[in-house]
BATI-894977 format. One record per residue: residue number from 1; residue in one letter; x, y, z of N, C-alpha, C in turn. Coordinates in pm, 1 decimal. Example, Ala and Ser with C-alpha at 12.3 -4.5 7.8 and 13.67 -1.06 7.14 Angstrom:
<pts>
@k 1 | r a | n.c1 1319.0 | n.c2 -569.0 | n.c3 780.0 | ca.c1 1230.0 | ca.c2 -450.0 | ca.c3 780.0 | c.c1 1320.0 | c.c2 -330.0 | c.c3 780.0 $
@k 2 | r s | n.c1 1285.0 | n.c2 -225.0 | n.c3 708.0 | ca.c1 1367.0 | ca.c2 -106.0 | ca.c3 714.0 | c.c1 1290.0 | c.c2 3.0 | c.c3 787.0 $
</pts>
This chain:
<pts>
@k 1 | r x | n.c1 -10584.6 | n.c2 -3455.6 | n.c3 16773.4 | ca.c1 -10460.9 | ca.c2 -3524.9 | ca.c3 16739.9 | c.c1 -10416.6 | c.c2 -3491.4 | c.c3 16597.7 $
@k 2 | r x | n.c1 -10495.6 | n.c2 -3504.2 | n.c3 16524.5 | ca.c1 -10482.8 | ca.c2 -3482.3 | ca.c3 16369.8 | c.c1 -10436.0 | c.c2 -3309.0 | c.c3 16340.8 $
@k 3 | r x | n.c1 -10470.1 | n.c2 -3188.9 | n.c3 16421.9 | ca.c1 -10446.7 | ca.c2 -3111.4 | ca.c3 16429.4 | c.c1 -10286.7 | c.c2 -3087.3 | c.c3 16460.9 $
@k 4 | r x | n.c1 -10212.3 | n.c2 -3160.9 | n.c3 16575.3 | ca.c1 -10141.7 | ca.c2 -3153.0 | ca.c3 16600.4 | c.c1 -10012.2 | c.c2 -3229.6 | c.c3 16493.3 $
@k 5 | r x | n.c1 -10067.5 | n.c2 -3338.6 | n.c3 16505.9 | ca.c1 -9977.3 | ca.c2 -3409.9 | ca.c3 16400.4 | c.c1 -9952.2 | c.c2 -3333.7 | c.c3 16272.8 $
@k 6 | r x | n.c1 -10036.9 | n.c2 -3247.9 | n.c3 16232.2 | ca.c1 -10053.0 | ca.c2 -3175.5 | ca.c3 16074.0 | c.c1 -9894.2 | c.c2 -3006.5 | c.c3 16133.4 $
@k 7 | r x | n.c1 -9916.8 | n.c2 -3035.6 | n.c3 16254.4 | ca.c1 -9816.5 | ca.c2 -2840.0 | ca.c3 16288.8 | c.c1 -9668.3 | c.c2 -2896.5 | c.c3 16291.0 $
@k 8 | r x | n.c1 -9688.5 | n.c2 -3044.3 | n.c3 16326.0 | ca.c1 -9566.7 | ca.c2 -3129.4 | ca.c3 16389.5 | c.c1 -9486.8 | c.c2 -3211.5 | c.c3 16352.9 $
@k 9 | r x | n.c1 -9608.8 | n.c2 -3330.0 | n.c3 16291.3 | ca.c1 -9474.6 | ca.c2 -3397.4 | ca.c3 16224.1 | c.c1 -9377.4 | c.c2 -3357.8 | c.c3 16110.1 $
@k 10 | r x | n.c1 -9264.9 | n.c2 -3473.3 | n.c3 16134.6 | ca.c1 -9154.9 | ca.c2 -3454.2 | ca.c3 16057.2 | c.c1 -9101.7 | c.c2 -3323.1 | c.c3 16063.5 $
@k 11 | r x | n.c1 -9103.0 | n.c2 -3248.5 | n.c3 16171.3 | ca.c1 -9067.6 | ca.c2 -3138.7 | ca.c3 16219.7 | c.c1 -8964.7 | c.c2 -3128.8 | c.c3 16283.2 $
@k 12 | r x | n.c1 -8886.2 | n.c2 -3050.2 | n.c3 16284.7 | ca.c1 -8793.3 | ca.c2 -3017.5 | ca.c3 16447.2 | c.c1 -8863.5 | c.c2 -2948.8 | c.c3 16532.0 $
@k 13 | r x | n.c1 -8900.6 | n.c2 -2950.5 | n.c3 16648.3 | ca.c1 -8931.2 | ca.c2 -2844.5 | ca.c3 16716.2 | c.c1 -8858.1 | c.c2 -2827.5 | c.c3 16835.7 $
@k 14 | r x | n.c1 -8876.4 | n.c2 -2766.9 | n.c3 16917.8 | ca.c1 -8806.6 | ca.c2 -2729.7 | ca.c3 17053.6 | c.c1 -8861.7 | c.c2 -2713.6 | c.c3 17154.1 $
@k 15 | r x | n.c1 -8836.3 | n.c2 -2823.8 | n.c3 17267.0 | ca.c1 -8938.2 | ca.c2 -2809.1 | ca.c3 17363.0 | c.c1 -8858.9 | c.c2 -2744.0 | c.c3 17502.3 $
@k 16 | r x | n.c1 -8907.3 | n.c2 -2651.3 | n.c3 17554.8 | ca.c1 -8891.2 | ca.c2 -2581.6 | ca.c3 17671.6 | c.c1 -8944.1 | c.c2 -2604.3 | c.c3 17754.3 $
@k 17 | r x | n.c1 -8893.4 | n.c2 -2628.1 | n.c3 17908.1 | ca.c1 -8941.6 | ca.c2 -2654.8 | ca.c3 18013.3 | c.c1 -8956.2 | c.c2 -2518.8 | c.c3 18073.7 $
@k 18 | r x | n.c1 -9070.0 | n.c2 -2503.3 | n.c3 18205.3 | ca.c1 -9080.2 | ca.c2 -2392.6 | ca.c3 18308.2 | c.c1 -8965.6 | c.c2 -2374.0 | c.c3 18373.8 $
@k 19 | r x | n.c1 -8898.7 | n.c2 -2250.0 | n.c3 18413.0 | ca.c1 -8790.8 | ca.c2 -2319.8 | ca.c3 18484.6 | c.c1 -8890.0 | c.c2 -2209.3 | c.c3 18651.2 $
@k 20 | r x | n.c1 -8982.1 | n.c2 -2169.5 | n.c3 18630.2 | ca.c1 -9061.1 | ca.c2 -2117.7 | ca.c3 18748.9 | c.c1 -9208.6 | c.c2 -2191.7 | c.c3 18792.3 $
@k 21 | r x | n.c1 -9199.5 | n.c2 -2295.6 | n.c3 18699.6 | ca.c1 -9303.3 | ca.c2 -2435.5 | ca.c3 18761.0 | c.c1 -9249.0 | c.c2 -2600.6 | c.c3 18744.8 $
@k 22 | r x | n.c1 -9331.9 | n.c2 -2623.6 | n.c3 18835.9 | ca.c1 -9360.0 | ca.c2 -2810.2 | ca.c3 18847.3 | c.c1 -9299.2 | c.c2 -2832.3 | c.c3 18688.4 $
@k 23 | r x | n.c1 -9251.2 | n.c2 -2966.3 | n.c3 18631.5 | ca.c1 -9163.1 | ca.c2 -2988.2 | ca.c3 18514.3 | c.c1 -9264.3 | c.c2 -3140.7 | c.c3 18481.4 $
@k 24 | r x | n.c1 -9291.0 | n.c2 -3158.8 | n.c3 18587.1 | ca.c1 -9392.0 | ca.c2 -3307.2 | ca.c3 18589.3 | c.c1 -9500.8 | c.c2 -3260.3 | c.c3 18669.1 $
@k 25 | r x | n.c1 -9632.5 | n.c2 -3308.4 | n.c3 18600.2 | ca.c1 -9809.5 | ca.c2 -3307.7 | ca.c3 18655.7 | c.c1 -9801.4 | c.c2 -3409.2 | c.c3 18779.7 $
@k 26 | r x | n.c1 -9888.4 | n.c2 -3435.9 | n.c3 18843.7 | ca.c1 -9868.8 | ca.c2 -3576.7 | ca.c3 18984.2 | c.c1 -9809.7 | c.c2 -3709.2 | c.c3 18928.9 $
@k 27 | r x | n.c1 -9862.7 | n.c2 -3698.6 | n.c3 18759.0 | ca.c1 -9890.0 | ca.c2 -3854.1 | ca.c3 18715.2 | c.c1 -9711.5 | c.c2 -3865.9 | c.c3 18673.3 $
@k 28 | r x | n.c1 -9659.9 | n.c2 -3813.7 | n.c3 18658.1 | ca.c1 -9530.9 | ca.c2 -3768.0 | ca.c3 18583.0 | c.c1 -9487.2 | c.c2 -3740.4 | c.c3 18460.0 $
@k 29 | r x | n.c1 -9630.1 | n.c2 -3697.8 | n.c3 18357.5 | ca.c1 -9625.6 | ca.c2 -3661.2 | ca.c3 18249.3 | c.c1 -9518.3 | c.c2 -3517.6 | c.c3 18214.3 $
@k 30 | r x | n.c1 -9460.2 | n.c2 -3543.5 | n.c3 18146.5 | ca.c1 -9361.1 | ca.c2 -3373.4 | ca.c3 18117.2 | c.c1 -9490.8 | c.c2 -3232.7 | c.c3 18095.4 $
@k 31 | r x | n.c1 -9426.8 | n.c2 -3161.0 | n.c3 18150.6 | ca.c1 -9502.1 | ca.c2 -3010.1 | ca.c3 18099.3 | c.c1 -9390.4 | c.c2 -2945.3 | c.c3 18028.7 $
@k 32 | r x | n.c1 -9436.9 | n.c2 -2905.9 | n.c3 17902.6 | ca.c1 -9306.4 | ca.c2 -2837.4 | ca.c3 17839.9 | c.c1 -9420.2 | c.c2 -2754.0 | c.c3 17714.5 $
@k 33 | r x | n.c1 -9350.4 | n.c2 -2659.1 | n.c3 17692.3 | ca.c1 -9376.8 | ca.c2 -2588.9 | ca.c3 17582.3 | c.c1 -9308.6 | c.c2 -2649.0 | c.c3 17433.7 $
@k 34 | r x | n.c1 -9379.7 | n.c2 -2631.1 | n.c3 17333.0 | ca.c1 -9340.4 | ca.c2 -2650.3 | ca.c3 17180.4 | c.c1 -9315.7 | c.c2 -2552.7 | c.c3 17081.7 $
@k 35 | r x | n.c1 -9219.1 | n.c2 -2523.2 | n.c3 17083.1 | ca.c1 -9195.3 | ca.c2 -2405.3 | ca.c3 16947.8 | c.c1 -9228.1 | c.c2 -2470.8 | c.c3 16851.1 $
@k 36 | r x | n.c1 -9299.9 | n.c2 -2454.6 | n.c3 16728.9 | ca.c1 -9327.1 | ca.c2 -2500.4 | ca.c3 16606.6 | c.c1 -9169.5 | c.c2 -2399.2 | c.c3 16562.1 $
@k 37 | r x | n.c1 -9150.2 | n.c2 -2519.1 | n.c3 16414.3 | ca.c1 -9040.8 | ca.c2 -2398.0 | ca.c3 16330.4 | c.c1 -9078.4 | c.c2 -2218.5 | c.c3 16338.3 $
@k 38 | r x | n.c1 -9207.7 | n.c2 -2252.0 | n.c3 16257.0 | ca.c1 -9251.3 | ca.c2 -2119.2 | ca.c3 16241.0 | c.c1 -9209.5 | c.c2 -1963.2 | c.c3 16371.9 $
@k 39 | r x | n.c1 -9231.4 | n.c2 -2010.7 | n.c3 16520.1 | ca.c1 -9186.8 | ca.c2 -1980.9 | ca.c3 16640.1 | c.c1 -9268.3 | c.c2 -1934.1 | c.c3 16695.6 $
@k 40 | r x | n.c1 -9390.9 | n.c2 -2017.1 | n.c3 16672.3 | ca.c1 -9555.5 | ca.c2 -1996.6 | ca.c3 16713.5 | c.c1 -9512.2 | c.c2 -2111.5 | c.c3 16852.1 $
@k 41 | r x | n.c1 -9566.2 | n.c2 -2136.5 | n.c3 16897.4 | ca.c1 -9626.4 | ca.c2 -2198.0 | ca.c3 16983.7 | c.c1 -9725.1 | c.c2 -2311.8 | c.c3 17013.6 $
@k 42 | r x | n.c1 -9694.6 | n.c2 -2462.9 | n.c3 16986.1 | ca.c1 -9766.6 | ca.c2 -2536.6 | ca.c3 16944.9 | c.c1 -9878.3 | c.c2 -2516.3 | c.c3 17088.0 $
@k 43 | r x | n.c1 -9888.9 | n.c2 -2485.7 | n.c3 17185.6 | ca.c1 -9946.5 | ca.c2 -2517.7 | ca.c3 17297.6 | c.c1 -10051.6 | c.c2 -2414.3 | c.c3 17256.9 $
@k 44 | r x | n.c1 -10017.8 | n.c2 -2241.5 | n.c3 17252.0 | ca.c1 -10083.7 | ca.c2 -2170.8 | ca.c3 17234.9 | c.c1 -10185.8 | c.c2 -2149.0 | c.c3 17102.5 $
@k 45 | r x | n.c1 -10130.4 | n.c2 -2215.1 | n.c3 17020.6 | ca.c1 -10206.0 | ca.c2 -2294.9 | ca.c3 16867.7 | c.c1 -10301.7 | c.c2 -2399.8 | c.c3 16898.9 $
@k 46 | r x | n.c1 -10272.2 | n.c2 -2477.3 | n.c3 16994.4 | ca.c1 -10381.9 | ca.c2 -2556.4 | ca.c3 17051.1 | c.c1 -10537.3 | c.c2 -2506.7 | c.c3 17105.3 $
@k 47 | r x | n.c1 -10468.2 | n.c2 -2405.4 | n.c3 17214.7 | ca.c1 -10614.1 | ca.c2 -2382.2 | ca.c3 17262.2 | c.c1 -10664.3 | c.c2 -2238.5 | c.c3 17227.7 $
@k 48 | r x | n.c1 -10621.4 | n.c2 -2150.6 | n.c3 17110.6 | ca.c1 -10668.7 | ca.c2 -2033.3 | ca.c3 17029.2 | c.c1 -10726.4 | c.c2 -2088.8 | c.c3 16961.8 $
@k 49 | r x | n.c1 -10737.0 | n.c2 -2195.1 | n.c3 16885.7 | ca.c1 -10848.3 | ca.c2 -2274.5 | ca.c3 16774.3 | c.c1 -10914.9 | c.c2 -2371.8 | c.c3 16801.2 $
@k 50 | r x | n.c1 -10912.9 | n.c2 -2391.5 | n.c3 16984.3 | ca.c1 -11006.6 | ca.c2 -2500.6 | ca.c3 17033.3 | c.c1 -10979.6 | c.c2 -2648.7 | c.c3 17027.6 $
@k 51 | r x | n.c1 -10876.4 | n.c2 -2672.5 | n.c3 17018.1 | ca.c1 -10838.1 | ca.c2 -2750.4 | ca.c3 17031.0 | c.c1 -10790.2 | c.c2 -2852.5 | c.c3 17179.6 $
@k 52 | r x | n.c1 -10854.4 | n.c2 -2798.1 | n.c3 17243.9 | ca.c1 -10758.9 | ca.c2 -2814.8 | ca.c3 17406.3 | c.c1 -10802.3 | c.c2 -2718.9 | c.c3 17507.9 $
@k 53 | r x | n.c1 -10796.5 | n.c2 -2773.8 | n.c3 17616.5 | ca.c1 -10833.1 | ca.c2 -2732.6 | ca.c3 17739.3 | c.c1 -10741.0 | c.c2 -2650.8 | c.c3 17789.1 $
@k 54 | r x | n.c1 -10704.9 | n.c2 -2511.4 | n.c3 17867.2 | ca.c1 -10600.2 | ca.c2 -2466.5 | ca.c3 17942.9 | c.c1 -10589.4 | c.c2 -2593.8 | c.c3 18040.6 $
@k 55 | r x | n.c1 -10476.2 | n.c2 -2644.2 | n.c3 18100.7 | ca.c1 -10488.4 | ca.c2 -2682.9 | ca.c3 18218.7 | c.c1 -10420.5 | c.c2 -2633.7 | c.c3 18311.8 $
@k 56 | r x | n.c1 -10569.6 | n.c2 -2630.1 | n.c3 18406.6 | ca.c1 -10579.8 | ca.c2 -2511.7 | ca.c3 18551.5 | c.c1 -10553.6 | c.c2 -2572.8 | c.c3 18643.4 $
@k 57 | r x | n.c1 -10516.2 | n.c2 -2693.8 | n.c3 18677.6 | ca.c1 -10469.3 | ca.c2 -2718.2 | ca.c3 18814.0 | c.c1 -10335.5 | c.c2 -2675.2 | c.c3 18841.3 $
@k 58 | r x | n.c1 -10251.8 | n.c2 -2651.6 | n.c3 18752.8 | ca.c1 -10100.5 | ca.c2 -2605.8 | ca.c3 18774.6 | c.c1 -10090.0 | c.c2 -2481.0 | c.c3 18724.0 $
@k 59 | r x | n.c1 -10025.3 | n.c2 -2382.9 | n.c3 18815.0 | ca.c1 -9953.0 | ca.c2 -2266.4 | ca.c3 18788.1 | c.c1 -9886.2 | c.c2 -2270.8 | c.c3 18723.6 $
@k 60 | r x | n.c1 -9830.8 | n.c2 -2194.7 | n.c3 18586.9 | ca.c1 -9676.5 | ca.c2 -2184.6 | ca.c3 18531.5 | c.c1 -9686.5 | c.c2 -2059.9 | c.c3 18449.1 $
@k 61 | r x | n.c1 -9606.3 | n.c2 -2008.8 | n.c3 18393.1 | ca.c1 -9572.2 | ca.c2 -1914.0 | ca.c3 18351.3 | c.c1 -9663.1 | c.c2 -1879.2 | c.c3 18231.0 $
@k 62 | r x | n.c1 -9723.2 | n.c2 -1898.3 | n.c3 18164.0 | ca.c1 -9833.2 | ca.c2 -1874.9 | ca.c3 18075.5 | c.c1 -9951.4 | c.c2 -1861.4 | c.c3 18162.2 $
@k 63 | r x | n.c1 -9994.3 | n.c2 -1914.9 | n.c3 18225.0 | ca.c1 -10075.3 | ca.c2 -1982.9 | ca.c3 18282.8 | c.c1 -10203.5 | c.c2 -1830.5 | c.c3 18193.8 $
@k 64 | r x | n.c1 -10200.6 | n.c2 -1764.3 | n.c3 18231.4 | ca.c1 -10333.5 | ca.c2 -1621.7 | ca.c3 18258.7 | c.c1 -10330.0 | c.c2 -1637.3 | c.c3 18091.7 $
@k 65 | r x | n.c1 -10203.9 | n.c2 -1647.5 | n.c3 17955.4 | ca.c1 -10230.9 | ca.c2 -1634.9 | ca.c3 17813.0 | c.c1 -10286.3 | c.c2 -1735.8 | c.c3 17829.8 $
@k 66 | r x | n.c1 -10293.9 | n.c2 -1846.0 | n.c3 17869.8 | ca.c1 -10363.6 | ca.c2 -1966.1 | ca.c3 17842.7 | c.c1 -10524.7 | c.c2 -1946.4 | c.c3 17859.7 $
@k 67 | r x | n.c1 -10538.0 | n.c2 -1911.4 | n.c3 17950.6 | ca.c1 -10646.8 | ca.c2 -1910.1 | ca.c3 17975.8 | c.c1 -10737.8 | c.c2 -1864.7 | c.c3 17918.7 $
@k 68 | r x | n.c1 -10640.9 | n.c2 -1649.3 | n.c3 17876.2 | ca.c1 -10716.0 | ca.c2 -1579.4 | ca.c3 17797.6 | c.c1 -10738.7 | c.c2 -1638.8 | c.c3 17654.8 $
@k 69 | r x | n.c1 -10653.8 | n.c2 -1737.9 | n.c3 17603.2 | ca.c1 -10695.3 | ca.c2 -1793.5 | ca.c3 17479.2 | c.c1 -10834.1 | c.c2 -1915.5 | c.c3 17501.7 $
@k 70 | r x | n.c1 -10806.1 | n.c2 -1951.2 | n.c3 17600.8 | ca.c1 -10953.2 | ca.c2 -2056.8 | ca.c3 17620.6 | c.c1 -11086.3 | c.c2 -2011.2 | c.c3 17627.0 $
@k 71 | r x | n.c1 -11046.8 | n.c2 -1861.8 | n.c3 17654.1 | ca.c1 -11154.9 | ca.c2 -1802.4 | ca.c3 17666.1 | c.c1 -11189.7 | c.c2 -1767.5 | c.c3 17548.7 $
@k 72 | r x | n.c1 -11115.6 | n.c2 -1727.0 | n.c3 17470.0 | ca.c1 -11127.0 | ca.c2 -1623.7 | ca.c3 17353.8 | c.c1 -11211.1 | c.c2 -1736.4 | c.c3 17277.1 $
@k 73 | r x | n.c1 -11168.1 | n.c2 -1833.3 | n.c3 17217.8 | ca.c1 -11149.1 | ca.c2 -1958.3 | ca.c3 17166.2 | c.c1 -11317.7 | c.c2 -2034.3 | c.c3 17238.6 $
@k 74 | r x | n.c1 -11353.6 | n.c2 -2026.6 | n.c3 17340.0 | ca.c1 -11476.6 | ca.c2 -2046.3 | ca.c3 17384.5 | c.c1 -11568.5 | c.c2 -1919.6 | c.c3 17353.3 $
@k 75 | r x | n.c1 -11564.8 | n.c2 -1826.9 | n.c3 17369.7 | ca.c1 -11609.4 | ca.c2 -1708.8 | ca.c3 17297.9 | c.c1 -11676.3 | c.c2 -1725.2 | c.c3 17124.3 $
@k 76 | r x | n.c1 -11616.5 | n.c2 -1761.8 | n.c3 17061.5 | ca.c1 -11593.4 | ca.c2 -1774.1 | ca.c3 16947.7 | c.c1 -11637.1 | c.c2 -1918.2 | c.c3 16843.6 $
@k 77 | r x | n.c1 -11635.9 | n.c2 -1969.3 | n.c3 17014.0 | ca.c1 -11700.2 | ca.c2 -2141.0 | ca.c3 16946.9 | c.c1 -11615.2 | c.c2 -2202.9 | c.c3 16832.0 $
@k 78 | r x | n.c1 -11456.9 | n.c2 -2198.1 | n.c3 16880.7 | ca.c1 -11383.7 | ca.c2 -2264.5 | ca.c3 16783.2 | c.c1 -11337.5 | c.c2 -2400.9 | c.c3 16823.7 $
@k 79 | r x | n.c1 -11362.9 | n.c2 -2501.9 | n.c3 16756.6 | ca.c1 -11274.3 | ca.c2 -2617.1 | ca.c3 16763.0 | c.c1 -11352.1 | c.c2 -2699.2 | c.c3 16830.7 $
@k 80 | r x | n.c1 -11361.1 | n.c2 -2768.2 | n.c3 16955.9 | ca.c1 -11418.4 | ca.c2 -2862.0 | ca.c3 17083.2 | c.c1 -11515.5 | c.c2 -2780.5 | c.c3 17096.1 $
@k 81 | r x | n.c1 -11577.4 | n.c2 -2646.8 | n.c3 17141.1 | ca.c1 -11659.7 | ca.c2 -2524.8 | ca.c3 17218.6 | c.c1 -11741.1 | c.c2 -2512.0 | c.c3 17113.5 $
@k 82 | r x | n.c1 -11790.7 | n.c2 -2522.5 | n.c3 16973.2 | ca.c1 -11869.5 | ca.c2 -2550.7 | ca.c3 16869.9 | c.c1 -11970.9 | c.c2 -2630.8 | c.c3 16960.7 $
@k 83 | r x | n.c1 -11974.0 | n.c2 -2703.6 | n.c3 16985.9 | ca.c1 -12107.5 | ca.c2 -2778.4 | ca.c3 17017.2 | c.c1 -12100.5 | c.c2 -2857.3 | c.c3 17151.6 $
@k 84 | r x | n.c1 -12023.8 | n.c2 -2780.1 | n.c3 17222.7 | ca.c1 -11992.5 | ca.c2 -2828.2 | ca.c3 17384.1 | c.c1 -12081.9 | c.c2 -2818.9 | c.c3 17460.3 $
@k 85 | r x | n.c1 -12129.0 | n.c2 -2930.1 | n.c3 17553.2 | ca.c1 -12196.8 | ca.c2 -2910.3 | ca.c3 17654.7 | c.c1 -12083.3 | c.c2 -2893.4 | c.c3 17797.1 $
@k 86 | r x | n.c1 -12161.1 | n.c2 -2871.7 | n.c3 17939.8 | ca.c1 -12121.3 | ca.c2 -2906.9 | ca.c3 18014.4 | c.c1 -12124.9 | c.c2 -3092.8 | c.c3 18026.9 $
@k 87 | r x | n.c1 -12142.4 | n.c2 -3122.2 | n.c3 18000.3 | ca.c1 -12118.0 | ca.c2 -3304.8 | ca.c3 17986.1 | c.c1 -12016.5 | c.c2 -3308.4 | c.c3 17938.4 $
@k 88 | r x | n.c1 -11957.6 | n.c2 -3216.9 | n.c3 17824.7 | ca.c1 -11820.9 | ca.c2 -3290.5 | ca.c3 17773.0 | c.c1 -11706.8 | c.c2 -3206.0 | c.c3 17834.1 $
@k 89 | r x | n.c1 -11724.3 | n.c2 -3154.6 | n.c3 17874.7 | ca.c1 -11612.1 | ca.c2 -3100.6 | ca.c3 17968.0 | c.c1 -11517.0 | c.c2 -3188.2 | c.c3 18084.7 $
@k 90 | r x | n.c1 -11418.9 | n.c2 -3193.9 | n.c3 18078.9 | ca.c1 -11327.9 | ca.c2 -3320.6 | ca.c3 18169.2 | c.c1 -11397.7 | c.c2 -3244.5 | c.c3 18302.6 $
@k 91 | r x | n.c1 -11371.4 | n.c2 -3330.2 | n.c3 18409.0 | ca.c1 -11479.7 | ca.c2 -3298.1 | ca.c3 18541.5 | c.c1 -11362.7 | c.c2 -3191.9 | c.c3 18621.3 $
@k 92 | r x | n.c1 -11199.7 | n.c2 -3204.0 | n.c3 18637.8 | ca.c1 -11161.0 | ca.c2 -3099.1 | ca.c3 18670.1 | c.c1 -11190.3 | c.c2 -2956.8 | c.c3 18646.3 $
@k 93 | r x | n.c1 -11243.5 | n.c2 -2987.7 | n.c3 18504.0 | ca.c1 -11247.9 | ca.c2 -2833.1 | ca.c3 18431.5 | c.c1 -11415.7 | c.c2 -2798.0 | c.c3 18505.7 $
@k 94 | r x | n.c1 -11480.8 | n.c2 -2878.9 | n.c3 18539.6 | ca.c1 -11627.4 | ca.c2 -2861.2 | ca.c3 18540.4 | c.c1 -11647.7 | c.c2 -2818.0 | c.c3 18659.9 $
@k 95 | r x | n.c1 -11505.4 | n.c2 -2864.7 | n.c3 18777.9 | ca.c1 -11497.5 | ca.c2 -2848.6 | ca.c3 18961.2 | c.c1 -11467.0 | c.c2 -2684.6 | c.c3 18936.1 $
@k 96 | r x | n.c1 -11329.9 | n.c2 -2656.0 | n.c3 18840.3 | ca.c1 -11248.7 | ca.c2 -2562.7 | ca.c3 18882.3 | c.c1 -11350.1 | c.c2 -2470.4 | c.c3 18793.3 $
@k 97 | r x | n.c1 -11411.4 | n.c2 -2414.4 | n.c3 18707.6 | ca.c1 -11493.1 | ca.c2 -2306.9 | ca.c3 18630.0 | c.c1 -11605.5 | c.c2 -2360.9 | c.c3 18610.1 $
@k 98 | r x | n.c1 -11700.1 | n.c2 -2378.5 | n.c3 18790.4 | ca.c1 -11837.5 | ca.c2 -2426.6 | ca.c3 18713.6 | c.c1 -11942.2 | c.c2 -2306.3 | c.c3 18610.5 $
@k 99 | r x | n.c1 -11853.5 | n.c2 -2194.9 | n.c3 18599.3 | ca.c1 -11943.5 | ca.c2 -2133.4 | ca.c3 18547.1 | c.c1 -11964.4 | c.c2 -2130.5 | c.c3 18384.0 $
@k 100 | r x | n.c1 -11820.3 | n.c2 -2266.3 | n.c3 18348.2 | ca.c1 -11866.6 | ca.c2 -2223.0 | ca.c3 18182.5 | c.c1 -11982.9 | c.c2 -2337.6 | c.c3 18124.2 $
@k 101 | r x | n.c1 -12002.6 | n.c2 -2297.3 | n.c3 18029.4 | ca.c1 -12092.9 | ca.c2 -2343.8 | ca.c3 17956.3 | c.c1 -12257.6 | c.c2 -2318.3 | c.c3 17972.4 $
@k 102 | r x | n.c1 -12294.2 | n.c2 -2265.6 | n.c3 18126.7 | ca.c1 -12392.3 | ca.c2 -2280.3 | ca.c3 18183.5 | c.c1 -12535.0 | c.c2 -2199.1 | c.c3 18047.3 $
@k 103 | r x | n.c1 -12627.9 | n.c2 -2236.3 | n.c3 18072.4 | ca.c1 -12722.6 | ca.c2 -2218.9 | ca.c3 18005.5 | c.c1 -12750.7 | c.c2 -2057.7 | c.c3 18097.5 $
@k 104 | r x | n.c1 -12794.7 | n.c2 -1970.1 | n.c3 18011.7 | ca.c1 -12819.5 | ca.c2 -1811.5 | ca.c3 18046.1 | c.c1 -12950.4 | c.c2 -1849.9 | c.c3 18094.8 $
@k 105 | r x | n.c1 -12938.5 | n.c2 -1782.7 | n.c3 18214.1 | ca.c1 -13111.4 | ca.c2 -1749.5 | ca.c3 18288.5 | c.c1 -13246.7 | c.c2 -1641.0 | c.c3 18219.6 $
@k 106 | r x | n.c1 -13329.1 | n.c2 -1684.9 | n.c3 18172.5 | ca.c1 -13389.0 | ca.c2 -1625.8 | ca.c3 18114.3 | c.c1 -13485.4 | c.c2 -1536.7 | c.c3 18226.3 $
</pts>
């Protein structure tokens, strides 16, 4: 949160909707993208420094950069992925990629 609040507030930013996905999750939360001023990407700033989960239950137009940043970003052990177990992983993420976190077979 503190991450975000520090890119955001007292900001203008600009939020963009998919216009080639879902606009609302089941619950009816908005999905939208954030331009920071700068014309970074508050979403993609999120989960390149670990901050945030891709979320994989919905298709949309990023969807594969997202991911490749979750990866990268888990790779790298930035942000949340520093000292992650599979325990702290939300349980969608744990159904849909049981393979991260797993302990290497010796």
């Amino acid at each position: 949160s503190e991450f975000t609040r520090r890119l955001c507030e007292n900001k203008t930013v600009i939020v963009l909707l998919d216009s080639k996905a879902d606009q609302r999750d089941k619950y009816g939360r908005l999905l939208a993208y954030i331009c920071l001023p700068d014309g970074t990407f508050l979403n993609e700033r999120i989960l390149a420094e670990g901050y945030g989960y891709a979320y994989l239950p919905y298709e949309h137009t990023h969807f594969d950069t997202y991911l490749e940043l979750q990866n990268q970003a888990l790779q790298s052990s930035a942000g949340l992925w520093k000292n992650a177990t599979r325990k702290d992983l939300p349980q969608w993420l744990s159904k849909r990629r049981p393979e991260l976190l797993r302990q290497p077979k010796n």
